[in-house]
C-alpha positions as CSV (number, residue, x, y, z in Angstrom):
1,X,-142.9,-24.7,73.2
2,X,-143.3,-24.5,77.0
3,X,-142.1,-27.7,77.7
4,X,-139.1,-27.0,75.5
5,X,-138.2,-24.1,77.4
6,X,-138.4,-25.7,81.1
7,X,-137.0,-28.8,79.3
8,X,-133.9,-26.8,78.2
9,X,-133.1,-25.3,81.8
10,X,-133.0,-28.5,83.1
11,X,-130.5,-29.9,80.5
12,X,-128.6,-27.5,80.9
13,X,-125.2,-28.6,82.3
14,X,-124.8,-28.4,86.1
15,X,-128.3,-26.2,86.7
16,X,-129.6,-28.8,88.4
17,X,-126.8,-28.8,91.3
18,X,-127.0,-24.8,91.4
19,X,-130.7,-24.5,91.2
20,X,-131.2,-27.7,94.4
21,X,-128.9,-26.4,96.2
22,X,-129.3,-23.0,96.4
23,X,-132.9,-23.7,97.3
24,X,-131.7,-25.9,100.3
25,X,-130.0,-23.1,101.6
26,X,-132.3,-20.7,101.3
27,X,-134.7,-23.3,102.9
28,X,-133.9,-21.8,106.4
29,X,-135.5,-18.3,106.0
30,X,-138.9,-20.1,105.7
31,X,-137.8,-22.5,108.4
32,X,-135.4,-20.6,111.2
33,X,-138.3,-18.3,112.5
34,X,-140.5,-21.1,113.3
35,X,-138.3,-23.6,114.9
36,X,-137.5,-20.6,117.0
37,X,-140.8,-19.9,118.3
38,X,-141.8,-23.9,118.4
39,X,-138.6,-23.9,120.7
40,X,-139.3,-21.4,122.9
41,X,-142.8,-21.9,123.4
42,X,-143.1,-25.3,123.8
43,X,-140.9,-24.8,126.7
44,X,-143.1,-22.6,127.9
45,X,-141.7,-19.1,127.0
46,X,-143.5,-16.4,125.5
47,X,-144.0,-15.4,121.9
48,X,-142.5,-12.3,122.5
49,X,-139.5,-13.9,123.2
50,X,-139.4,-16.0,120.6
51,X,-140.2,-13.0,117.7
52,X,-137.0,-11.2,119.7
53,X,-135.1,-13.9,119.5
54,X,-136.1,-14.5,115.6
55,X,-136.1,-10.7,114.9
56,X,-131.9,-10.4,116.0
57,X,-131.0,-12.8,114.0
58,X,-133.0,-11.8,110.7
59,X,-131.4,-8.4,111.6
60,X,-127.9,-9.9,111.4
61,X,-129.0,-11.3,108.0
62,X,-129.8,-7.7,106.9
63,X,-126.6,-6.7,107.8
64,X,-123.8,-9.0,107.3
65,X,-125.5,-9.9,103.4
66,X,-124.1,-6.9,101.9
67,X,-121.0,-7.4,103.2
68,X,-120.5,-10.9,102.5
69,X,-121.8,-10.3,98.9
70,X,-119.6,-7.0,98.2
71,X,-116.5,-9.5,99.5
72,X,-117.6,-12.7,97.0
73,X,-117.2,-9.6,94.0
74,X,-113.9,-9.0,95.3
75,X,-113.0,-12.1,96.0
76,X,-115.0,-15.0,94.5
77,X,-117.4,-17.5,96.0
78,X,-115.3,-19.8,97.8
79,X,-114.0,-17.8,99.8
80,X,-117.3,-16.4,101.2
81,X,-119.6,-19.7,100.5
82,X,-117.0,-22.2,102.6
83,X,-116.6,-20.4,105.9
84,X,-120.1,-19.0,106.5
85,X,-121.4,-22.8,105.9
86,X,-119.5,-24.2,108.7
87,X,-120.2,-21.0,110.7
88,X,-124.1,-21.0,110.5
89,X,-124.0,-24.8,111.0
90,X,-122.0,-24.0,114.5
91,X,-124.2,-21.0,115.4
92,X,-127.3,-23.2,114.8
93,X,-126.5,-25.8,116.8
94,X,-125.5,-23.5,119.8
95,X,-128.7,-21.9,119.7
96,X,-130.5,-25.0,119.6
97,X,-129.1,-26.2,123.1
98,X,-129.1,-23.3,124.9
99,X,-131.8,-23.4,127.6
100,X,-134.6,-21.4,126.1
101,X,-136.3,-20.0,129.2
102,X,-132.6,-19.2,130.3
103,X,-130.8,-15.8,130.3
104,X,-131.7,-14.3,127.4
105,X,-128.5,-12.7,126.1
106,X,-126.6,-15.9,125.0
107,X,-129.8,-16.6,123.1
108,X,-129.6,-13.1,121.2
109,X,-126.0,-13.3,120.8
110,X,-126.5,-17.2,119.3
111,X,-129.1,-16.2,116.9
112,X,-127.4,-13.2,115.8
113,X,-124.4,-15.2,114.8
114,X,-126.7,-16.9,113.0
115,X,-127.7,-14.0,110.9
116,X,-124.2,-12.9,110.5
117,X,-123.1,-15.8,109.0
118,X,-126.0,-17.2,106.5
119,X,-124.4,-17.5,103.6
120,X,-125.6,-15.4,100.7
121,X,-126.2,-18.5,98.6
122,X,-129.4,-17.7,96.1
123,X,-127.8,-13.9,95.4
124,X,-124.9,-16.0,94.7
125,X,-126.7,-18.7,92.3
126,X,-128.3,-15.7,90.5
127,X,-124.8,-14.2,89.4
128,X,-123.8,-17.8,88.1
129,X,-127.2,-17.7,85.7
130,X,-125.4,-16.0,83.1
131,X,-122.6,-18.0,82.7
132,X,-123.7,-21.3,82.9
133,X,-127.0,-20.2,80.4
134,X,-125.8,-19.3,77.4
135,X,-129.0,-19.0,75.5
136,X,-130.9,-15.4,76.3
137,X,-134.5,-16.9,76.0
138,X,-133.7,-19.9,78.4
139,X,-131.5,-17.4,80.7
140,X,-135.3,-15.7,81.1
141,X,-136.6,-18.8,82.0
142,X,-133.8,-19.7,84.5
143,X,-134.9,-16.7,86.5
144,X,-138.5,-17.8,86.1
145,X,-137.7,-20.9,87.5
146,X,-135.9,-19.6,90.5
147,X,-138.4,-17.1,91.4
148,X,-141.0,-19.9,91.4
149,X,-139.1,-22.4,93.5
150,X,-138.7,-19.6,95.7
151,X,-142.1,-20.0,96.8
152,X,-141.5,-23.7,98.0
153,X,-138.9,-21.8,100.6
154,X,-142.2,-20.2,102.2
155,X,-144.5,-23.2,101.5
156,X,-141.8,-26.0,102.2
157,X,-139.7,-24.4,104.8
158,X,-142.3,-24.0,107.4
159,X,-144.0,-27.5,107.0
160,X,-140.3,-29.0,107.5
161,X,-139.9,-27.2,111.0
162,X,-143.1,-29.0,111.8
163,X,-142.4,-31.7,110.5
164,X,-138.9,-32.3,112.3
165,X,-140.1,-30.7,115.2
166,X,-142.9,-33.4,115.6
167,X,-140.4,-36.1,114.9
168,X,-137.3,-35.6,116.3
169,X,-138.5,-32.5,118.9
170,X,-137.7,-28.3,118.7
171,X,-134.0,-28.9,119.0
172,X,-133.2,-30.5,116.4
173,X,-135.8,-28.5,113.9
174,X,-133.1,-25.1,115.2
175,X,-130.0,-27.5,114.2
176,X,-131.7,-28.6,111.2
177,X,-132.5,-25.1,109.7
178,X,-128.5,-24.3,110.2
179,X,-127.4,-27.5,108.8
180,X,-129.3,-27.4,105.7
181,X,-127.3,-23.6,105.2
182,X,-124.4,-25.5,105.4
183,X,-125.0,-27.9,103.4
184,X,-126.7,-26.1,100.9
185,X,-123.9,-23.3,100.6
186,X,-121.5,-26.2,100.8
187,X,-122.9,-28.1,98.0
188,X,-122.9,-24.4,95.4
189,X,-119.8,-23.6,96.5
190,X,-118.1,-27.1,95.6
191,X,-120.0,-26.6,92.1
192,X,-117.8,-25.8,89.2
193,X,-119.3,-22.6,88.0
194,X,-119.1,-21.2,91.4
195,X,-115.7,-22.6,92.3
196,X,-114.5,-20.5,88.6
197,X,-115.7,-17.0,90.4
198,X,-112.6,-15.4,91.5
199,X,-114.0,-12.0,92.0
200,X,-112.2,-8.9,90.8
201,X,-109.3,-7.9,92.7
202,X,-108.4,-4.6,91.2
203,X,-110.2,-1.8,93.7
204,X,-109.2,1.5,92.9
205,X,-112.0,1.9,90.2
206,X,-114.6,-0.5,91.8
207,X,-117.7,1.3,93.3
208,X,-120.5,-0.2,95.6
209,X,-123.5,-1.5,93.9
210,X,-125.7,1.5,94.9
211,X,-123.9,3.7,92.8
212,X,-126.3,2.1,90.1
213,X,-129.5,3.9,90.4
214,X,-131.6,1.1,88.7
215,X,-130.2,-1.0,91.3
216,X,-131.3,1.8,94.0
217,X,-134.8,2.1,92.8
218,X,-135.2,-1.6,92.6
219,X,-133.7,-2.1,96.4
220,X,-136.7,0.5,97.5
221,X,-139.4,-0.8,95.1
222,X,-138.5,-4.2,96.2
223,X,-138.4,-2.7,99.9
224,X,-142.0,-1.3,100.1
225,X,-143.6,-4.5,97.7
226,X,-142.2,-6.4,100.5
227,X,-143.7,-4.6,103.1
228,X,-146.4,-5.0,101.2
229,X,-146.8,-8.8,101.1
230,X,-145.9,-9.1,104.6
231,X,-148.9,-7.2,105.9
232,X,-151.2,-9.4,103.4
233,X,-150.0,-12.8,105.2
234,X,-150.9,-11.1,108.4
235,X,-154.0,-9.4,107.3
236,X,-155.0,-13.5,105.7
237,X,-154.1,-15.5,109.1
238,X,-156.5,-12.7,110.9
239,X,-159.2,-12.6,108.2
240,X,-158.8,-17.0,108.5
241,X,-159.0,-17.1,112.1
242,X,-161.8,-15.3,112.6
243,X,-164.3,-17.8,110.7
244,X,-161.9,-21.2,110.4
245,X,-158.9,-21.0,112.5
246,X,-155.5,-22.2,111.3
247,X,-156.3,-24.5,109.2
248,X,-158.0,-22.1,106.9
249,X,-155.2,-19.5,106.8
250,X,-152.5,-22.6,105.9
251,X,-154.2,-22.7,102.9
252,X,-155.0,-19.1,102.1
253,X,-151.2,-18.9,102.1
254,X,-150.6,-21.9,100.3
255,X,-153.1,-20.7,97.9
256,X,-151.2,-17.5,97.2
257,X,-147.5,-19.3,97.1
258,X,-148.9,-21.8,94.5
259,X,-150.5,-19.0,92.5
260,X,-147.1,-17.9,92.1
261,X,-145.5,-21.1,91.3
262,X,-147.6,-21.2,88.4
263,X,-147.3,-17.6,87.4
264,X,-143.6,-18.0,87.3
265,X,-143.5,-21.2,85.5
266,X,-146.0,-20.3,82.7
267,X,-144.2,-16.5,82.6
268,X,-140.8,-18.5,81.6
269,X,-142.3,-21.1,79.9
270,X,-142.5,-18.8,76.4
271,X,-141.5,-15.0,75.5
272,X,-143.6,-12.2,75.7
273,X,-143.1,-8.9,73.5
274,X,-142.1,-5.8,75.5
275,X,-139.2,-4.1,77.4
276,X,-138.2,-5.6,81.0
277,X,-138.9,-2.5,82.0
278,X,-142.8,-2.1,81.1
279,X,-142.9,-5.5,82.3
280,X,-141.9,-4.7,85.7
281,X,-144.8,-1.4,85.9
282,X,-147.5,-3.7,85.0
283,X,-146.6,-6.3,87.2
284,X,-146.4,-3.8,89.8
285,X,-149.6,-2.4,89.0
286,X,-152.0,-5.3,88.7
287,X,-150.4,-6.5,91.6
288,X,-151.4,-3.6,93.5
289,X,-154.9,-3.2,92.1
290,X,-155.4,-7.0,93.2
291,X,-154.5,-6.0,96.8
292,X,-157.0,-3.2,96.9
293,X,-159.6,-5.5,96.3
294,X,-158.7,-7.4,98.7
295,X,-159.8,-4.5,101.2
296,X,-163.7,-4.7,101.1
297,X,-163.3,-8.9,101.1
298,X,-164.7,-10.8,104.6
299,X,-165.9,-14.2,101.9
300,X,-162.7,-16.6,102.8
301,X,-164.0,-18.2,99.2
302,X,-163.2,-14.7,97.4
303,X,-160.2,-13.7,99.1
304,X,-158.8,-17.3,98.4
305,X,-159.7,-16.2,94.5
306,X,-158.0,-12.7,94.4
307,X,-154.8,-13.9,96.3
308,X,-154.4,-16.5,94.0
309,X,-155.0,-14.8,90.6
310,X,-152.4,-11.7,92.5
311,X,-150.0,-14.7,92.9
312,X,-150.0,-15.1,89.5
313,X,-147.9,-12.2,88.7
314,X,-145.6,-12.4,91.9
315,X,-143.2,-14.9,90.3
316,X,-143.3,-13.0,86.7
317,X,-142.4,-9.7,88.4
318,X,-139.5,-10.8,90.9
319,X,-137.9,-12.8,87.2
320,X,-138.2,-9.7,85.3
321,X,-136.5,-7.1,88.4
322,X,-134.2,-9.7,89.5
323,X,-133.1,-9.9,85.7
324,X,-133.2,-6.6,85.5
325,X,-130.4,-6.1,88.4
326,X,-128.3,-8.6,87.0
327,X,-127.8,-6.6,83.9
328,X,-128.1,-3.1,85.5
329,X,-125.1,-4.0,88.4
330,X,-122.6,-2.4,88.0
331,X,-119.4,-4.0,86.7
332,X,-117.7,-6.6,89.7
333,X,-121.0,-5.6,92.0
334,X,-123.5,-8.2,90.6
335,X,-123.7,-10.1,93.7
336,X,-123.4,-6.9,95.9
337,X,-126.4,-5.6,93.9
338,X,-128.6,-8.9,94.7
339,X,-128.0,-8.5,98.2
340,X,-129.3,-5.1,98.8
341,X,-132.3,-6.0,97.3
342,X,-133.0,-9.1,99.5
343,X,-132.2,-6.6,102.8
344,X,-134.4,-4.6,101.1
345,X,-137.1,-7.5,101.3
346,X,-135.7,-8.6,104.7
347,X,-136.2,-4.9,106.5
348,X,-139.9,-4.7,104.7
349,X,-141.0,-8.0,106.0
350,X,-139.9,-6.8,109.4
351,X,-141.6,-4.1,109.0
352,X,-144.6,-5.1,107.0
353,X,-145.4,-7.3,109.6
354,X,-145.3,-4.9,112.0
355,X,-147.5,-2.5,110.3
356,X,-149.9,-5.5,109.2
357,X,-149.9,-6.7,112.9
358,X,-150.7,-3.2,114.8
359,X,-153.3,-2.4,111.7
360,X,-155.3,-5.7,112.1
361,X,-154.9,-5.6,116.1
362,X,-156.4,-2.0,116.3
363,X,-158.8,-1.7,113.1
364,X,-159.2,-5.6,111.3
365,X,-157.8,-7.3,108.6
366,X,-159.5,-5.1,106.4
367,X,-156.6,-2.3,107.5
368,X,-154.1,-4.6,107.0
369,X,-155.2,-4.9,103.2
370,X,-155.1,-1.5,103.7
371,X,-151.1,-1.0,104.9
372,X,-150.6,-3.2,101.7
373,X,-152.4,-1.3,99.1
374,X,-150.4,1.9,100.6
375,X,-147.1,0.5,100.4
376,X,-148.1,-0.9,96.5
377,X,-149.0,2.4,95.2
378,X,-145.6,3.7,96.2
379,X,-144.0,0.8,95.1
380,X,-145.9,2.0,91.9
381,X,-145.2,5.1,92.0
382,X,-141.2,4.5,92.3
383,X,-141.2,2.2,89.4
384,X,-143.2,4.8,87.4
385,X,-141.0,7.6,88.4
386,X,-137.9,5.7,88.1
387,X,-139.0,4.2,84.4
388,X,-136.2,5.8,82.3
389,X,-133.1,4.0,84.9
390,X,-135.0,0.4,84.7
391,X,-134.6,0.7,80.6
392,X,-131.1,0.4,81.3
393,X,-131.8,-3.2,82.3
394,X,-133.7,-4.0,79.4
395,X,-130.2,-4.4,77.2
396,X,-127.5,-6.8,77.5
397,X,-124.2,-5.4,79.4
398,X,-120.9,-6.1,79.6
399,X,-120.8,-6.2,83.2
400,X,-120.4,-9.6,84.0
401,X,-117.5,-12.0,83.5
402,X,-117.3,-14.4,80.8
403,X,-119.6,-17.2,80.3
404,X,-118.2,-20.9,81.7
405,X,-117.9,-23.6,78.7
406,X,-121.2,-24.8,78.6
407,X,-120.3,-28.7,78.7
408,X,-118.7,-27.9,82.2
409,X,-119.5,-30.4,84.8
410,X,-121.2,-29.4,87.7
């Protein structure tokens, strides 16, 4: 039964195309941050350039992916996908030449192009699911799938700036992280089911996608889960370096991203009784129990253990909210609604990382645990509170357009 259910999302006509190359666009937000710093520093900058330099641009990405998102609705994805592909691709490649001990300005403003024009390419894969999936128990494990490979951005996307870096030098690991957004967004966009969005060009009854309050509670849930996870990678590279160094906190992380992987594949690999909804409260739950114990930890054997078996039900629970905004979007607002919720993950890693850091800098990695178990419980809280607006999810809607022929070519 599992293997028929992975088995079917891959015949599926013209997943392949949207699934590869969504992932090689979002390849970059595991990628940009690092070629940054390895650009700046190796020229002998500081690392607090480097994080300011990073930080702008991840900032533009928080606020142009609304934007660009609410206009593919109104417009379709063509019209969106095309330009910001050639435009990231430019910015990137700017950035990547300009001397990085020079003035900083033209730096900020390079990178912030960056982030202004990444194109919005996996909220806009997840709004072609339904259409080009026809089948409701495979559709569940196409958003299994995705949320697994969206691990390998975190696990893949880092090792690649290395990797390029150490091959070809820091310039061309910047370029690289814009081309492969080009490309990427380029490649979906050119795809049939994307090039048959034509958005919805009637406005006077349209509304934003926050006027959806399951939408709203998942943006904030999503938000402070976020923040959550963010402090736990910093809170793991402290708790790594003190007894191993690097090495030991590569594969911590790698440990916890693979955990996933597997939680998400298994999770779409069969059905499991229950509402979306429920689904989504225990996820959140055990996930935050698993991060308290991670507080009294110091073994780098038994932390390695509980990230793991917590990783486990990352994947699940990202498939069931992310399904869950699909159907709870309101009607020509489905990629709109995606894209709040990764700003909302976007702000909380910014800002989970800057709780994490100041916690682990002034108390240990313990309190960094800590700042994660916080922001879990209201993450748990929100979902518990906001129970009755996430049932609207849990039933098919009319909100989306209608499905593509499913022997279209990709």
């Amino acid at each position: 039964m599992r293997q028929t259910r992975l088995l079917g999302v891959v015949r599926v006509p013209g997943i392949k195309r949207l699934l590869s190359f969504a992932l090689i666009a979002e390849l970059p937000n595991g990628m940009t941050a690092l070629a940054i710093v390895l650009r700046v520093t190796q020229a002998g900058g500081s690392y607090a350039r480097a994080g300011l330099i990073g930080g702008v641009g991840a900032l533009g990405i928080g606020i142009s992916a609304p934007i660009w998102s609410r206009l593919i609705d109104r417009r379709g994805q063509t019209l969106v996908l095309v330009p910001t592909a050639v435009a990231v691709t430019a910015s990137a490649f700017v950035l990547a030449v300009l001397p990085p001990r020079g003035a900083i300005l033209p730096l900020l403003l390079a990178s912030l192009a960056m982030g202004l024009t990444q194109p919005p390419a996996m909220v806009s894969a997840r709004t072609l699911w339904p259409k080009v999936v026809h089948d409701p128990l495979l559709l569940e494990t196409t958003y299994s799938v995705e949320s697994s490979m969206n691990e390998l951005i975190f696990i893949v996307g880092p090792l690649l700036a290395i990797i390029v870096n150490a091959a070809f030098g820091p310039v061309a690991a910047v370029a690289g992280s814009g081309l492969l957004a080009g490309i990427g967004a380029l490649g979906l966009a050119t795809s049939h089911a994307s090039r048959r969005t034509h958005g919805r060009r009637e406005t006077q009854r349209s509304r934003g996608a926050l006027h959806s309050a399951a939408v709203r509670l998942l943006v904030v849930t999503v938000f402070m889960m976020v923040i959550a996870f963010a402090s736990i990678d910093v809170s793991t590279v402290a708790a790594a370096r003190r007894d191993s160094g690097n090495g030991a906190a590569g594969v911590l992380i790698a440990v916890w991203g693979i955990g996933s992987m597997i939680g998400g594949l298994v999770f779409g690999a069969r059905s499991w009784a229950g509402r979306r909804s429920t689904k989504i409260v225990v996820f959140v739950t055990g996930i935050t129990a698993l991060t308290a114990a991670l507080v009294p930890l110091s073994n780098l054997l038994a932390l390695g253990a509980v990230l793991f078996v917590g990783g486990l039900m990352y994947a699940p629970c990202f498939s069931c909210i992310n399904q869950a905004v699909q159907r709870s979007a309101i009607a020509g607002a489905a990629t709109e609604s995606f894209a709040w919720v990764a700003t909302g993950a976007l702000v909380g890693a910014a800002i989970g990382s800057t709780a994490g850091g100041y916690a682990v800098t002034d108390s240990g990695f313990a309190a960094g645990y800590a700042v994660s178990t916080a922001s879990l419980v209201v993450a748990m809280l929100v979902v518990f509170a906001g129970r009755r607006s996430l049932r609207a999810g849990d039933q098919e809607t009319d909100a989306e357009e209608a499905p593509l022929p499913t022997a279209a070519p990709a």
